[in-house]
C-alpha positions in Angstrom: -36.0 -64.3 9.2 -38.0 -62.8 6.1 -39.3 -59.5 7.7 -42.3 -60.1 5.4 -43.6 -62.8 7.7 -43.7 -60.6 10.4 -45.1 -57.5 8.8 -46.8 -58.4 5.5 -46.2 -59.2 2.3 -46.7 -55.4 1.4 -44.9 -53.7 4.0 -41.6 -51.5 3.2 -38.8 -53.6 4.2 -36.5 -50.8 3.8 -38.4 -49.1 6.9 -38.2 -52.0 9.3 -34.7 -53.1 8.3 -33.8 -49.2 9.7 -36.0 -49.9 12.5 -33.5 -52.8 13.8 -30.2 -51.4 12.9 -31.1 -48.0 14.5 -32.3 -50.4 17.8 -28.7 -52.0 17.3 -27.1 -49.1 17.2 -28.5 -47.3 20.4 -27.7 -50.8 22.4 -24.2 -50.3 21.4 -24.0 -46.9 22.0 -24.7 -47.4 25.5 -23.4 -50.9 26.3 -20.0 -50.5 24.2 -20.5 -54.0 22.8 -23.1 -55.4 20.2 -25.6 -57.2 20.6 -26.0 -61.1 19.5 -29.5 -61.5 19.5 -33.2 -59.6 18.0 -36.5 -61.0 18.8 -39.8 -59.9 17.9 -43.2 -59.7 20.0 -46.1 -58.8 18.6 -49.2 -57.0 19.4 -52.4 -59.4 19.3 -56.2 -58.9 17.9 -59.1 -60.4 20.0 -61.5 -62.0 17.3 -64.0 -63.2 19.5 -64.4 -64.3 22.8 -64.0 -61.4 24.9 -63.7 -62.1 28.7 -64.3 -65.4 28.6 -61.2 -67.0 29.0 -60.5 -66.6 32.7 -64.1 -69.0 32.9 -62.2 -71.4 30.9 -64.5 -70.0 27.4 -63.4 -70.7 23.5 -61.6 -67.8 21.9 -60.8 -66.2 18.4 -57.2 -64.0 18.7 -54.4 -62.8 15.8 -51.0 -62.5 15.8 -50.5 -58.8 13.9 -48.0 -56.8 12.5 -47.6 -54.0 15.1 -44.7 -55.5 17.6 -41.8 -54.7 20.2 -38.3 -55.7 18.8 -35.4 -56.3 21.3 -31.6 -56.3 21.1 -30.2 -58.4 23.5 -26.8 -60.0 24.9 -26.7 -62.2 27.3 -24.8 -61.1 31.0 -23.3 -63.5 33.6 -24.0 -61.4 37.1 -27.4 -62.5 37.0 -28.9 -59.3 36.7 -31.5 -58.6 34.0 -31.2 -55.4 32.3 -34.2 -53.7 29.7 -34.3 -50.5 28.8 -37.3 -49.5 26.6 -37.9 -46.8 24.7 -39.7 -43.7 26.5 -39.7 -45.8 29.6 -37.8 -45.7 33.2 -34.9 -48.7 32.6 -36.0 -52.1 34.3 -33.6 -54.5 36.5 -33.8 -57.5 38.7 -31.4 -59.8 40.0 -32.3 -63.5 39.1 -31.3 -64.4 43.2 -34.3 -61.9 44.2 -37.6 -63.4 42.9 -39.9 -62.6 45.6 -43.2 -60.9 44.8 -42.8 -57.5 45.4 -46.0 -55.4 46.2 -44.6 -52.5 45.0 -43.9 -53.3 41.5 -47.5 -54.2 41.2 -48.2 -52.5 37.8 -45.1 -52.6 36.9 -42.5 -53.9 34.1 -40.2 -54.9 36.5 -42.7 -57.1 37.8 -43.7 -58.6 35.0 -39.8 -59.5 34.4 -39.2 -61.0 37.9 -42.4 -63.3 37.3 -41.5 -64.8 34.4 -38.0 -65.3 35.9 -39.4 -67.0 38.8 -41.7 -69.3 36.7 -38.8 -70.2 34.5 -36.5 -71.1 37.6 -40.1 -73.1 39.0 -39.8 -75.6 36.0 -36.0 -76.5 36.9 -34.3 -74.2 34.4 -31.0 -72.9 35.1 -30.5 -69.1 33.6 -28.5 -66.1 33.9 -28.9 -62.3 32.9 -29.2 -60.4 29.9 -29.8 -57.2 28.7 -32.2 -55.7 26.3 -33.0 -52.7 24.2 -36.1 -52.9 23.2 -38.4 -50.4 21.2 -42.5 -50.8 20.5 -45.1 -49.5 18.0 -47.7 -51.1 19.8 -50.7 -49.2 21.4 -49.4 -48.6 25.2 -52.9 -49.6 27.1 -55.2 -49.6 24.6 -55.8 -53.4 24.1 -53.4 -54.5 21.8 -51.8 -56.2 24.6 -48.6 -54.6 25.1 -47.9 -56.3 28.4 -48.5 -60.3 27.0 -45.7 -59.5 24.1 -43.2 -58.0 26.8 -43.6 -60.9 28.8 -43.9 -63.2 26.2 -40.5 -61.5 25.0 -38.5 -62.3 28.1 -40.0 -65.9 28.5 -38.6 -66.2 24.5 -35.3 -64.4 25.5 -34.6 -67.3 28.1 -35.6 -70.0 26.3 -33.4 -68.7 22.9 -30.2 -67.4 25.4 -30.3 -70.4 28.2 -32.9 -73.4 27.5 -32.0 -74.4 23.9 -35.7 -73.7 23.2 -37.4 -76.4 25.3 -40.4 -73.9 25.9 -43.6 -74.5 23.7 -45.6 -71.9 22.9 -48.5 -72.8 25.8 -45.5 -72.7 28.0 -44.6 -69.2 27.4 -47.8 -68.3 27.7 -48.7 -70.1 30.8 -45.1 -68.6 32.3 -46.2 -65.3 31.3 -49.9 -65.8 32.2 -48.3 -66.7 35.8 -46.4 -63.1 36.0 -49.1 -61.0 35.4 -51.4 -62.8 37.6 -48.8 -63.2 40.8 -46.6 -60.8 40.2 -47.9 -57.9 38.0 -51.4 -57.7 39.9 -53.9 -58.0 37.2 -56.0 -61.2 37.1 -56.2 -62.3 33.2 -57.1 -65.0 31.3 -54.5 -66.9 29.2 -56.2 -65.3 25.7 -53.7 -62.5 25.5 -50.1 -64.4 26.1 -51.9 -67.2 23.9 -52.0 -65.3 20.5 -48.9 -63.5 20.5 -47.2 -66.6 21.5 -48.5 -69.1 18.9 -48.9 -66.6 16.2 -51.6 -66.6 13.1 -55.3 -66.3 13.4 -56.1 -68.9 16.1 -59.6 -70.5 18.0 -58.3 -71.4 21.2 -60.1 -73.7 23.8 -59.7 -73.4 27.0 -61.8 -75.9 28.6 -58.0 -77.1 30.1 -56.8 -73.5 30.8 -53.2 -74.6 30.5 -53.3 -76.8 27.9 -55.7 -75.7 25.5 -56.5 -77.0 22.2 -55.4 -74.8 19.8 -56.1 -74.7 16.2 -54.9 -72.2 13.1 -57.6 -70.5 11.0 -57.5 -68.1 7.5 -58.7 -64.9 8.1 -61.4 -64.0 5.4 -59.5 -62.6 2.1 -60.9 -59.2 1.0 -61.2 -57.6 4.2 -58.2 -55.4 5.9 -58.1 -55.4 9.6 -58.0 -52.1 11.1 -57.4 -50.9 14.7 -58.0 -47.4 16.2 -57.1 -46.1 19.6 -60.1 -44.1 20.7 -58.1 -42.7 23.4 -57.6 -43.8 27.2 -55.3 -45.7 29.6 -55.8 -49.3 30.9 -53.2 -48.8 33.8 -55.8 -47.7 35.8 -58.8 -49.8 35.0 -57.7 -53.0 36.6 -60.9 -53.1 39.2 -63.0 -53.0 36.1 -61.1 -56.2 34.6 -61.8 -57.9 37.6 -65.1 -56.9 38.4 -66.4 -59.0 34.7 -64.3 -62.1 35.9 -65.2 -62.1 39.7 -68.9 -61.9 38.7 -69.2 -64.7 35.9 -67.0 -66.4 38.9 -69.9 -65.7 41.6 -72.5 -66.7 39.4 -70.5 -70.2 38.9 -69.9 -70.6 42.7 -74.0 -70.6 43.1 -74.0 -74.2 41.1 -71.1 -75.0 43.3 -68.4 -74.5 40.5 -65.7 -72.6 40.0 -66.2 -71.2 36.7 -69.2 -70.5 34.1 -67.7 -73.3 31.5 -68.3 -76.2 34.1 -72.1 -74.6 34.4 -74.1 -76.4 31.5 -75.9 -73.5 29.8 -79.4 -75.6 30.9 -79.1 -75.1 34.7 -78.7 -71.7 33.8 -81.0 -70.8 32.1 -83.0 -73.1 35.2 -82.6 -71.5 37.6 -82.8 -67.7 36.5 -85.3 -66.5 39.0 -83.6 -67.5 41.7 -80.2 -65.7 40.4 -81.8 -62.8 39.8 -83.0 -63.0 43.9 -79.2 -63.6 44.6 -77.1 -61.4 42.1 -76.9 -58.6 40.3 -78.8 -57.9 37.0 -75.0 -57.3 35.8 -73.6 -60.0 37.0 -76.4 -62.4 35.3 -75.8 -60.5 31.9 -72.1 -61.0 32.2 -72.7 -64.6 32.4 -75.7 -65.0 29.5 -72.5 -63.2 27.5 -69.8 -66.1 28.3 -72.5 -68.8 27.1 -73.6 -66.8 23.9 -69.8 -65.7 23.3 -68.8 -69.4 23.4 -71.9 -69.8 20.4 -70.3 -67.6 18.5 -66.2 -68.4 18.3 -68.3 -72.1 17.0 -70.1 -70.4 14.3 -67.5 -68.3 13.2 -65.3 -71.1 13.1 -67.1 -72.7 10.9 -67.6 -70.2 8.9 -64.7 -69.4 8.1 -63.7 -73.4 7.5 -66.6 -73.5 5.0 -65.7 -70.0 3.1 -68.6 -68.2 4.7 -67.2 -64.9 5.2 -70.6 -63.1 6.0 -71.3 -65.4 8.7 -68.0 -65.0 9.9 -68.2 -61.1 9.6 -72.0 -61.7 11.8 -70.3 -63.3 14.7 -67.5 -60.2 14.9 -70.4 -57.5 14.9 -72.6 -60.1 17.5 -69.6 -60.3 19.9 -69.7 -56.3 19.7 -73.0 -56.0 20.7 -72.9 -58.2 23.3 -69.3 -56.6 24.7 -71.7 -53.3 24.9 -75.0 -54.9 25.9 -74.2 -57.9 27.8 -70.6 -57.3 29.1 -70.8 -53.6 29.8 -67.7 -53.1 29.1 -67.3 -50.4 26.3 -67.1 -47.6 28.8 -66.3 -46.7 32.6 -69.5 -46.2 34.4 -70.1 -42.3 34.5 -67.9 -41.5 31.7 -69.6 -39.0 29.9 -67.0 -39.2 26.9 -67.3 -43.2 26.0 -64.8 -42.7 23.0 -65.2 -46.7 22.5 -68.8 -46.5 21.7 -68.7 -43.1 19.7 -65.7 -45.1 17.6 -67.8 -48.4 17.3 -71.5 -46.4 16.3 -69.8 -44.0 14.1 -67.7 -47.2 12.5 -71.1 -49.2 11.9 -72.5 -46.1 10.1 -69.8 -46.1 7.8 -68.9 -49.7 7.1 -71.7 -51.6 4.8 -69.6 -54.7 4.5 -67.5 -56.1 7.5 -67.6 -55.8 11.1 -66.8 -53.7 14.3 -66.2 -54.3 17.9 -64.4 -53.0 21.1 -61.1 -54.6 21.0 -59.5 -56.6 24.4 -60.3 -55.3 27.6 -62.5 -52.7 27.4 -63.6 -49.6 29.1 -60.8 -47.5 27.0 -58.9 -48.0 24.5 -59.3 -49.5 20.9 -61.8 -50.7 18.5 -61.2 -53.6 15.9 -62.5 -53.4 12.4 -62.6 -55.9 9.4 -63.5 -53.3 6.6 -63.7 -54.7 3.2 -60.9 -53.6 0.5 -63.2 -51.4 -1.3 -64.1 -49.3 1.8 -60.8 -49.2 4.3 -59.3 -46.2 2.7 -62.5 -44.0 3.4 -62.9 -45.5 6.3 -59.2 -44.7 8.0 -59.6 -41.7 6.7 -62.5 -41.0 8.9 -61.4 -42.2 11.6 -57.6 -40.6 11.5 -59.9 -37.2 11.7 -61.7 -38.4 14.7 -59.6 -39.8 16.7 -55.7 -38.8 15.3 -53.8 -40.1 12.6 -51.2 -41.8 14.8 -54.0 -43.9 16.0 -55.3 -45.7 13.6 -53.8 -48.5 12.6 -54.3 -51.0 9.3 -52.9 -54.8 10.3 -52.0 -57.7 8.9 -52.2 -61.1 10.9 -48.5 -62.5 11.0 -48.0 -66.3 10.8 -45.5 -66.9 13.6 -45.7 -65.7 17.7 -43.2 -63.9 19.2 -39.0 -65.3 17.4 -36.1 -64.9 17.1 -36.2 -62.5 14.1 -31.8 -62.2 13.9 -28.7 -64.3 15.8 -25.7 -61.9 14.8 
């Protein structure tokens, strides 16, 4: 595969062709055999739509250029073998695929669900082992979980299953692994992206089949990420805190989630919800509904060339993540390095658009900067927040692939 389509048509090929054949090298090294197959996962960019796709919401997400490569051969003693990077080695046996409390959190777990949801749908599959080595932001909302899952759902279905997974199913398989087996209740938005690849609105009105179509992100603007700092490992409670109370608020009109809620009974029966919830709970909701507004209107503005109106829904969707949401900081963190990234990012920036970037709490914030500013404005924000952490992106056309069959 051209390495441009996975990194951009400017990046230094040279670099990530070294990249690979140092990953090759290290798997031979320690396996004494080379590997037959690379892949490529990448790292995803929430557009719009943040936390609403667990209540079944619409979505905006990229593909980008930050990813986790993987060297890989396949084994036949049905043991899976990965050993990242900076990370304790993971392995399962393929004939032990019971949920295992203990690897809640875990990579290990993430492996064994996606094993058992593979093996669920009738597919027959053995081992492998991987190498696998990541420039993607560890807990800071870039998603680094989704591509390794994502990864070994594409690792099967290259090595055992002559590709018969689609992209949804990947990302439902993976979905299914974090949820079951890896302890964190998300919505299919993360898995989604980096699995179909490009910029993307997603609908998930069927939550495992949604409609999906590709958009072009607006020329003249670079996308830019920065990690403000801060862990997600810990900050599950706080994930599903925003999904169990849009849920609550659902469950009062008898549904199960906010998108089977028409916006007019709502808006209804607001006196009595604020008797019966809390005045979080109630905003979290009034965000789903407006959040939904806004992946429309920025979908059609970007099918009609209206890149202001585009750039307006980004920046609305931020304020509401802060106002609405609440979730741009823990409660009683005095530090809230998300906020002091986003405020001092809207003083600098006089044409594009800022918000916090996937989960929340900690980690990143997004930025569409136009060309004419992004220089200053990394530069600004390398002396604020480190200049390992800030990160200029380019949405990449394809999900996570076979990059390499040696």
């Amino acid at each position: 595969m051209d390495l441009k389509v996975l990194y951009g048509e400017n990046c230094k090929i040279e670099e990530k062709v070294n990249r690979i054949e140092k990953l090759k090298q290290t798997f031979i090294g320690c396996e004494g055999e080379k590997p037959t197959h690379i892949f490529s996962s990448s790292g995803r960019a929430e557009i719009l739509g943040n936390h609403t796709d667990h209540n079944h919401g619409m979505v905006m997400v990229a593909s980008i250029s930050c990813d986790v490569i993987a060297a890989v051969a396949k084994r036949t003693d049905g043991i899976v073998k990965i050993c990242s990077e900076g990370y304790p080695p993971v392995q399962i046996d393929i004939r032990d695929l019971e949920v295992k409390k203990e690897e809640f959190g875990k990579s290990d777990a993430l492996a064994r669900g996606v094993t058992k949801a593979i093996c669920d749908r009738g597919f027959k599959v053995n081992g492998f082992t991987a190498y696998t080595t990541s420039n993607i932001f560890k807990g800071a909302g870039v998603s680094s979980s989704a591509a390794f899952e994502v990864l070994v759902a594409e690792i099967y279905n290259t090595l055992y299953l002559d590709g018969k997974l689609t992209d949804i199913d990947r990302a439902v398989i993976s979905q299914y692994a974090e949820n079951v087996y890896f302890g964190k209740p998300c919505g299919l938005l993360d898995q989604s992206g980096i699995s179909i690849g490009s910029l993307v609105k997603l609908d998930f009105l069927k939550p495992t089949e949604p409609t999906v179509k590709k958009l072009q992100a607006p020329k003249g603007y670079t996308l830019v990420l920065t990690n403000t700092g801060g862990n997600h490992a810990a900050l599950t409670e706080h994930y599903a805190a925003i999904r169990s109370e849009m849920e609550e608020v659902a469950s009062f009109f008898g549904k199960k989630v906010l998108r089977d809620v028409p916006k007019v009974d709502f808006d209804k029966m607001l006196p009595t919800l604020k008797r019966r919830f809390s005045g979080r709970a109630i905003l979290r909701a009034l965000h789903f509904y407006q959040e939904n507004e806004r992946v429309i209107k920025a979908e059609k503005a970007l099918l009609g060339g209206d890149t202001q109106g585009f750039l307006q829904a980004v920046n609305d969707s931020g304020r509401s993540s802060l106002t609405l949401l609440q979730n741009c900081y823990v409660p009683g963190d005095v530090k809230q390095p998300v906020v002091l990234g986003i405020e001092v990012s809207r003083d600098f920036i006089k044409d594009g658009a800022v918000r916090v970037h996937g989960g929340g709490f900690a980690g990143s914030i997004l930025a569409f900067v136009s060309d004419k500013e992004v220089k200053g404005y990394m530069s600004l924000m390398k002396k604020l927040f480190g200049d390992n952490n800030v990160f200029e992106a380019t949405v990449r056309s394809v999900g996570t692939t076979l990059v390499e069959k040696i």
